[in-house]
GUKENU-264653 format. One record per residue (C-alpha): residue in three letters; x, y negated, z negated. Coordinates in steps of 0.5 Angstrom, whole numbers, plus 2048, in hexadecimal, padded with zeros to 3 digits. Layout:
BEGIN
+---------+-----+-----+-----+
| residuo |   u |   v |   w |
+---------+-----+-----+-----+
|     ALA |   X |   Y |   Z |
...
+---------+-----+-----+-----+
% end
This chain:
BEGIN
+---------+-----+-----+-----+
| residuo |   u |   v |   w |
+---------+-----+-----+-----+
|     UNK | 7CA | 8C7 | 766 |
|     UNK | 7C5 | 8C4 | 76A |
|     UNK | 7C7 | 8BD | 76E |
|     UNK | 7C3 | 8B7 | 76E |
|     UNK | 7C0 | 8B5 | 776 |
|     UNK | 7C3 | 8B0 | 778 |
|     UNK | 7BF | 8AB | 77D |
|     UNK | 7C3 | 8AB | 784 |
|     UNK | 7C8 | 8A4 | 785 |
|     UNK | 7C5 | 89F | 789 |
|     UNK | 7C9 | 899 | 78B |
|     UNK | 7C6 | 891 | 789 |
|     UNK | 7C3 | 88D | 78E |
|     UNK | 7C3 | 885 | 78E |
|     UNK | 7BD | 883 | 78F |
|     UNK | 7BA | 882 | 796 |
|     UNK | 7BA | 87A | 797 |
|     UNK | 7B4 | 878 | 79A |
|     UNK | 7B5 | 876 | 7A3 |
|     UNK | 7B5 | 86E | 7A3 |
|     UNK | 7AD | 86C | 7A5 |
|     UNK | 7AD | 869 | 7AD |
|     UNK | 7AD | 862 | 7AC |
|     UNK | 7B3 | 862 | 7A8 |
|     UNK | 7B6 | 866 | 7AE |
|     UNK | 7B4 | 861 | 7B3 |
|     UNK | 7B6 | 85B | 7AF |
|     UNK | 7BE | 85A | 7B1 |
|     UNK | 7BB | 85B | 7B7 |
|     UNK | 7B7 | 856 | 7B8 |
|     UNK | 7BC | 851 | 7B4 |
|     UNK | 7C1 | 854 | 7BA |
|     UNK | 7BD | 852 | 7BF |
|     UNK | 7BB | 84C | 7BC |
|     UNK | 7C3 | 84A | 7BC |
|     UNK | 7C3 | 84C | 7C3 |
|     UNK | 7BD | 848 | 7C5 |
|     UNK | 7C0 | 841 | 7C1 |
|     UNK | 7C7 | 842 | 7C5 |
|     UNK | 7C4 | 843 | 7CB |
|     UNK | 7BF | 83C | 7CB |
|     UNK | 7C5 | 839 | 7C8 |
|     UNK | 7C9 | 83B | 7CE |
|     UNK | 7C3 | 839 | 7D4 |
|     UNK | 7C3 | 833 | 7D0 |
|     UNK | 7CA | 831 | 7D1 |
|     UNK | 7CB | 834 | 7D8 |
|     UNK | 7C6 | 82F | 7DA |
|     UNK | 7C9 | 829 | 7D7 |
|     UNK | 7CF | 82B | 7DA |
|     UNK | 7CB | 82B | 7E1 |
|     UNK | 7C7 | 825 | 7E0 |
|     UNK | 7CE | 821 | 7DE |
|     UNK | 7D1 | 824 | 7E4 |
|     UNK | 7CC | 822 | 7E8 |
|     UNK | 7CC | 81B | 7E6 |
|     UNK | 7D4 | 81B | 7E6 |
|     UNK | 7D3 | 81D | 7EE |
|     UNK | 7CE | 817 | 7F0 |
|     UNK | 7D3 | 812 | 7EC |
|     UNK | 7D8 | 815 | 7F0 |
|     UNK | 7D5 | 814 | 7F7 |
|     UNK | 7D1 | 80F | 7F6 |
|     UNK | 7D8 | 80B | 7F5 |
|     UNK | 7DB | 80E | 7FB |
|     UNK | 7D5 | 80C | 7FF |
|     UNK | 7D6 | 805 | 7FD |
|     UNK | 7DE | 804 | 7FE |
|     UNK | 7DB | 807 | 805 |
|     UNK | 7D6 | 802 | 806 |
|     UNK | 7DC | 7FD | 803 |
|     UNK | 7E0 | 7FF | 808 |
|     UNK | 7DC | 7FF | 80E |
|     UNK | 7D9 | 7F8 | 80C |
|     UNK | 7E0 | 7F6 | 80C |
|     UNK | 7E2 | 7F9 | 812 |
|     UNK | 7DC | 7F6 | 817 |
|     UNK | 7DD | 7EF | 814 |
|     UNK | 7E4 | 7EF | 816 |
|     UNK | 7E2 | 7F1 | 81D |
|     UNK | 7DD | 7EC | 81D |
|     UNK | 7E1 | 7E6 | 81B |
|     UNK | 7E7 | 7E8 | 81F |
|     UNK | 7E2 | 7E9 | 825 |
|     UNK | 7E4 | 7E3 | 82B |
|     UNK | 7DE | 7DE | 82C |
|     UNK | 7E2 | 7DA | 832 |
|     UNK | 7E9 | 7D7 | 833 |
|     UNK | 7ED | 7D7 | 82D |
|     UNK | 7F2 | 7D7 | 829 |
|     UNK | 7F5 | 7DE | 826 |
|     UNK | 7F8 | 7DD | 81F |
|     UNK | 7FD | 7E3 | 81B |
|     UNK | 7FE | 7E1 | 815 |
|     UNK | 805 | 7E3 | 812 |
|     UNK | 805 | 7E3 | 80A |
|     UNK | 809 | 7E4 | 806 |
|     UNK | 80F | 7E9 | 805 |
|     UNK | 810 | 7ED | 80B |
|     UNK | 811 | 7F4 | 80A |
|     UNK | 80D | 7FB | 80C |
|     UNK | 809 | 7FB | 805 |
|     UNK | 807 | 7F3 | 805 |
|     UNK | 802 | 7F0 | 808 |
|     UNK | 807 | 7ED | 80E |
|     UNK | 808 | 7F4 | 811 |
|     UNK | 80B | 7F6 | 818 |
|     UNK | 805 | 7FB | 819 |
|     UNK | 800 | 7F6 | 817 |
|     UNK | 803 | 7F0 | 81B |
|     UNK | 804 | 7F4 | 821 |
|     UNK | 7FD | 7F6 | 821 |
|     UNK | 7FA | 7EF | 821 |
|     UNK | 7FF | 7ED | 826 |
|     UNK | 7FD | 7F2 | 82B |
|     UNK | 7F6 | 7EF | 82A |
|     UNK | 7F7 | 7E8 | 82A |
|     UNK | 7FA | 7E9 | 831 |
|     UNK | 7F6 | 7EE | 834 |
|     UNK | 7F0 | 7EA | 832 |
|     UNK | 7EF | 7E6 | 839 |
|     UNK | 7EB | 7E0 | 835 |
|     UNK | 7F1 | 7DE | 831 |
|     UNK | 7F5 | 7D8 | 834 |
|     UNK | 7FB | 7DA | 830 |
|     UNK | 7FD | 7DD | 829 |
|     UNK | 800 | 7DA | 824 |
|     UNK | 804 | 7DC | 81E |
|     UNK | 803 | 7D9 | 817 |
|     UNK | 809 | 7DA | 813 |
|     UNK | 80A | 7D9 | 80C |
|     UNK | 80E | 7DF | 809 |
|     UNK | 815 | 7DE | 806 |
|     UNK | 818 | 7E5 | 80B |
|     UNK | 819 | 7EB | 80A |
|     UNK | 81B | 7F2 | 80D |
|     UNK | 820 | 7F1 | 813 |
|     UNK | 81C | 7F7 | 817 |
|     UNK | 815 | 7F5 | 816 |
|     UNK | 816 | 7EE | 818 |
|     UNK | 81A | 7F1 | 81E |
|     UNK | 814 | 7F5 | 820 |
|     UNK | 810 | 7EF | 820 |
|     UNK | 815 | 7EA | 824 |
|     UNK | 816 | 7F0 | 829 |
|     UNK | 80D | 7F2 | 82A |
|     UNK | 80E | 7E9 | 82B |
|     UNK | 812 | 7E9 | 830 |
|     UNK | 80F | 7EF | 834 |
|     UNK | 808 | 7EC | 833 |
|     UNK | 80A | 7E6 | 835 |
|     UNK | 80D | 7E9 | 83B |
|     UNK | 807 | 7ED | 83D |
|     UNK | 801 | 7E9 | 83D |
|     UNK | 805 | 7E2 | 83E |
|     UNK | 802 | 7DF | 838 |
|     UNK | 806 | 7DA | 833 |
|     UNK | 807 | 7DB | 82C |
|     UNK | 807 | 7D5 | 828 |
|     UNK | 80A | 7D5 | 820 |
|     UNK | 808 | 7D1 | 81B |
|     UNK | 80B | 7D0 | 815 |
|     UNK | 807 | 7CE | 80E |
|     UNK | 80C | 7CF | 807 |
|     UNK | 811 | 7D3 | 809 |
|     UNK | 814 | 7D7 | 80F |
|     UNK | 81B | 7DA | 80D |
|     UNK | 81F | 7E0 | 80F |
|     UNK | 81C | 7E6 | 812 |
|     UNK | 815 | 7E1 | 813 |
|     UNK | 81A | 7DD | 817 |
|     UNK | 81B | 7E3 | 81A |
|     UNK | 815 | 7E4 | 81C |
|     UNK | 814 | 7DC | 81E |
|     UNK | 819 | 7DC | 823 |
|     UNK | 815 | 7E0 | 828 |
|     UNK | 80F | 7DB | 829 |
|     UNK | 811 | 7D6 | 82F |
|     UNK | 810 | 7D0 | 82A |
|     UNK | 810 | 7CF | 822 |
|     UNK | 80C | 7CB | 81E |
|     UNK | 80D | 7C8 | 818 |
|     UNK | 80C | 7C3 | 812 |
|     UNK | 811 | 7BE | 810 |
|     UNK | 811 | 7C1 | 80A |
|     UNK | 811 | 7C9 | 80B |
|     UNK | 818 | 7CE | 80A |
|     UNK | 81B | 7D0 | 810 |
|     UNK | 822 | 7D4 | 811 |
|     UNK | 825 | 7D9 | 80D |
|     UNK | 829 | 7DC | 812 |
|     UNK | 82D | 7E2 | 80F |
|     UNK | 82C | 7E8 | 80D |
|     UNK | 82D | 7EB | 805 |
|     UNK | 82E | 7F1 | 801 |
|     UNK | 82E | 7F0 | 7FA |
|     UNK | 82E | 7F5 | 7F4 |
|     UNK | 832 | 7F6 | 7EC |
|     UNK | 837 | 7F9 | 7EA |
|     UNK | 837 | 7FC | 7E3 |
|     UNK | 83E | 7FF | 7E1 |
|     UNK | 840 | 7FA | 7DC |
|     UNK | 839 | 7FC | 7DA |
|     UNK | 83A | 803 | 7D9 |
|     UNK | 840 | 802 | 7D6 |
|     UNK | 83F | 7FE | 7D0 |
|     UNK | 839 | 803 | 7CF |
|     UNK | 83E | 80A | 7CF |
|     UNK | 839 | 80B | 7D4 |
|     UNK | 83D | 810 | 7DA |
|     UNK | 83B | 810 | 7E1 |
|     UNK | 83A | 817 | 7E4 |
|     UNK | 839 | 816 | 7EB |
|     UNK | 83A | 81C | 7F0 |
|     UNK | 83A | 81C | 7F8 |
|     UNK | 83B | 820 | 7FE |
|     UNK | 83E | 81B | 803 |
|     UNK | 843 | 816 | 801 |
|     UNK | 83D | 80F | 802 |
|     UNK | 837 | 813 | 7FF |
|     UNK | 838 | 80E | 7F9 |
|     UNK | 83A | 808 | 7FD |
|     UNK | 838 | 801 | 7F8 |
|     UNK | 835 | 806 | 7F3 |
|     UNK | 835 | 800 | 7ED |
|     UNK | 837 | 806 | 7E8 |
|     UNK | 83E | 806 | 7EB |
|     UNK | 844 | 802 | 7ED |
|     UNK | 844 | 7FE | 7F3 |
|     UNK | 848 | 802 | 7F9 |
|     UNK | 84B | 7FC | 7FE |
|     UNK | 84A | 802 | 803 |
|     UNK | 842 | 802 | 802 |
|     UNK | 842 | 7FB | 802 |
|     UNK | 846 | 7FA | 808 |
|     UNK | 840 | 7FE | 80B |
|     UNK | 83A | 7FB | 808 |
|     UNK | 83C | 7F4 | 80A |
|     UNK | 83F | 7F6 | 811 |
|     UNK | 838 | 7F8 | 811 |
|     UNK | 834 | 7F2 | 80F |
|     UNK | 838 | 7EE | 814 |
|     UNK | 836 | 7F2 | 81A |
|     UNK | 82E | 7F1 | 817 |
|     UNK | 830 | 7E9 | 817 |
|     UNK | 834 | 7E9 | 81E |
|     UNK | 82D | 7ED | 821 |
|     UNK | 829 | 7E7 | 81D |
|     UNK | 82E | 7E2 | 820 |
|     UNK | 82C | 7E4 | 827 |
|     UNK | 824 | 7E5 | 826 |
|     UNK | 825 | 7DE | 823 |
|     UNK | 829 | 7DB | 82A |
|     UNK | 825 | 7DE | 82E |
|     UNK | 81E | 7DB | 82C |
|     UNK | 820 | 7D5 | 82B |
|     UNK | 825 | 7D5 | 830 |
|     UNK | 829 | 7CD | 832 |
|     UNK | 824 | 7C9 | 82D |
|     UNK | 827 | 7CC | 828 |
|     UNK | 82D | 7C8 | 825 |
|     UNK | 831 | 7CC | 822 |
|     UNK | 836 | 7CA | 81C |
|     UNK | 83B | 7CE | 818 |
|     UNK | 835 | 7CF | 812 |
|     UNK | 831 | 7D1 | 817 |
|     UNK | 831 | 7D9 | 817 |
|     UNK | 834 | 7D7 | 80F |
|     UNK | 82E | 7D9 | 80C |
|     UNK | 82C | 7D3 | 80B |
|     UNK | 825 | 7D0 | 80B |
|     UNK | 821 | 7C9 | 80D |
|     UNK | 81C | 7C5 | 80C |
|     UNK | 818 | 7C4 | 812 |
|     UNK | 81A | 7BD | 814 |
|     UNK | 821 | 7C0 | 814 |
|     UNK | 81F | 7C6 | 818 |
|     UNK | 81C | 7C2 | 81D |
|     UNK | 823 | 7BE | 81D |
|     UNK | 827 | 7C4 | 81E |
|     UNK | 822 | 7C7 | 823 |
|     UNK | 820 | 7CD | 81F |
|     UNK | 819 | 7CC | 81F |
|     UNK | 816 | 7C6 | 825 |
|     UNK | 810 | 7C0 | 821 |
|     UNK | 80D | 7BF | 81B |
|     UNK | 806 | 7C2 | 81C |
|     UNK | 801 | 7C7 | 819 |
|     UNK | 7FC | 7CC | 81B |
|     UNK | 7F5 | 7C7 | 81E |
|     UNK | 7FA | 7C3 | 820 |
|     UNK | 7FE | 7C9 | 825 |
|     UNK | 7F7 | 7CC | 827 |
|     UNK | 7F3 | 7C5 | 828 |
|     UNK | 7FA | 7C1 | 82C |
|     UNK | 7FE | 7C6 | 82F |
|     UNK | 7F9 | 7CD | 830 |
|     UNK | 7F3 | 7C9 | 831 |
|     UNK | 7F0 | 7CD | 82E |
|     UNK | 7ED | 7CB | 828 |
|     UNK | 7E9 | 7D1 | 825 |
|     UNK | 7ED | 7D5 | 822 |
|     UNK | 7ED | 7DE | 820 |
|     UNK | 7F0 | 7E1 | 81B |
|     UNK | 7F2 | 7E8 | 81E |
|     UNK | 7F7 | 7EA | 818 |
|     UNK | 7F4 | 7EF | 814 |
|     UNK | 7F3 | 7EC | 80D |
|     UNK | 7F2 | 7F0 | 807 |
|     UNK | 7EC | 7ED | 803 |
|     UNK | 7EB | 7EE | 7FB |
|     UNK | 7E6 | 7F4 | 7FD |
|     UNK | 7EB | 7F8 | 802 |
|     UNK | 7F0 | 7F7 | 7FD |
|     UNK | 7EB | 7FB | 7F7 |
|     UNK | 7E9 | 800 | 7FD |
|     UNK | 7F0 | 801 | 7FE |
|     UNK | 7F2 | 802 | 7F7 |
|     UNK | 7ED | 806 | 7F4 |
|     UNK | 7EC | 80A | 7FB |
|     UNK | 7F1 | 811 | 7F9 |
|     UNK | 7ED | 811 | 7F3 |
|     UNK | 7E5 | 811 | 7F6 |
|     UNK | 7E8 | 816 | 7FB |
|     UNK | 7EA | 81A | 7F5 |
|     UNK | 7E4 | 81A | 7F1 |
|     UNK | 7E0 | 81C | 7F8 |
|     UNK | 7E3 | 821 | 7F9 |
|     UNK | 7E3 | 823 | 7F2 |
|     UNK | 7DB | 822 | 7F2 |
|     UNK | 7DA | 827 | 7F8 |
|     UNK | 7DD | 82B | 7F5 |
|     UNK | 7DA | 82B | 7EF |
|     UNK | 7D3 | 82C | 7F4 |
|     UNK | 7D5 | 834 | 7F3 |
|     UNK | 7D0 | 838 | 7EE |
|     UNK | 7D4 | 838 | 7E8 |
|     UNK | 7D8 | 83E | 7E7 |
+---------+-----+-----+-----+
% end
């Protein structure tokens, strides 16, 4: 039997998909680099605002510093000028206010412009103006004993003048003039010496609150106001008050030497008029500034050399640090961007 032929087994084949055209290969290129292209202005654009706002930050920034500088020499060659001498004078230091380190009234400062005053060949005498309420027993020490020593060196006279007030530790100071000055009216005295504080046990206990308070050395937490008084540590502090007083006492005797007369209320801590101080010879005649330097210096110009800080050195000093920051800050910035 014969079989039929059967034509040989081919397998199917998917027809052939046609190759994409050229444009429409090349068109998520050019959309890529389209997209890349926008970045890359958007990126300039904003690399250059950076820039342009850096600069403008540095010149305010220096342009600032240049005018504290400016500020500040201006100053400074205006007190050299007004101090300089023109002739025979009176020299004037002012002691104002609180004396302490951190004020106005300060060792430093007051000792610097009694050098000047004394050194200054132009000056007849120095005078003292005062109006303070006291303060620091060491800074005022410091001045009373730059006084005397001054005074000793270049055998010029010191004279005080008293206007409101001249208490404690501004006394302090007064005493080392050869004579004082003051106005009827005036506050002079407080001879004494205080330590003050609070005590918050009571406090504490009313609150439930406890104290816990940790020391190395039995006196390390002497008149902490958290914890009960210790009659040993209070014994200590006020033996050590009274040697501070005795010191003020004998600067006090010293200085005013035989015109002082000397009462039990005296050294009490007490304070006084200024026609009652002339009394008890704790001060010597009622009289101010014009009147010491026009009859008793004979000098009636008068030269400040006490170096006061007006209202622009106070905002120089008080903004300086930070003007100091923001140069440093904007040299800084001068380097290329990283």
């Amino acid at each position: 039997m014969t079989t039929p032929h059967e034509p040989p087994f081919q397998a199917t084949q998917p027809p052939p998909t046609p190759a994409p055209s050229p444009a429409a290969a090349a068109a998520p290129l050019s959309l890529a680099a389209g997209h890349e292209s926008t970045l890359e202005q958007l990126g300039r654009v904003l690399l250059a605002e950076r820039r342009t706002e850096r600069r403008w930050r540095i010149f305010f920034r220096l342009a600032w510093m240049g005018i504290v500088l400016a500020l500040m020499w201006a100053l400074l060659v205006a007190r050299n000028n007004v101090t300089a001498p023109s002739g025979p004078h009176t020299a004037l230091v002012e002691v104002r206010g609180e004396i302490a380190s951190e004020s106005e009234a300060n060792a430093e400062d007051l000792v610097s412009a009694l050098k000047s005053a004394f050194e200054d060949s132009s000056a007849q005498a120095v005078v003292l103006r005062i109006n303070s309420p006291g303060g620091s027993p060491v800074q005022a020490g410091i001045v009373n004993d730059e006084i005397r020593r001054l005074k000793a060196l270049h055998k010029k006279k010191v004279y005080a003048v008293v206007e409101e007030m001249c208490a404690s530790g501004a006394y302090y100071i007064a005493v080392a003039a050869d004579e004082i000055y003051v106005d009827k009216a005036s506050i002079v005295g407080s001879i004494g010496v205080l330590m003050d504080g609070f005590g918050f046990t009571g406090t504490l206990d009313k609150l439930g609150v406890e104290r816990r308070l940790l020391t190395a050395g039995d006196n390390k937490g002497m008149l902490d106001p958290f914890s009960p008084q210790d009659p040993k540590q209070v014994a200590l502090a006020q033996a050590m008050i009274d040697q501070i007083h005795q010191q003020f006492i004998k600067v006090v005797k010293e200085g005013r030497g035989t015109r002082l007369k000397e009462t039990p209320d005296t050294f009490s801590g007490l304070f006084w008029n200024g026609e009652e101080a002339v009394r008890q010879g704790l001060v010597d005649r009622i009289g101010n500034l014009d009147y010491v330097a026009r009859e008793v210096v004979k000098a009636e110009e008068i030269i400040d050399y006490t170096p006061h800080d007006n209202v622009a050195e106070r905002l120089a000093k008080r903004f300086g640090a930070s003007i100091g920051q923001g140069a440093v800050k904007a040299l800084r910035e001068l380097s290329p961007l990283r």
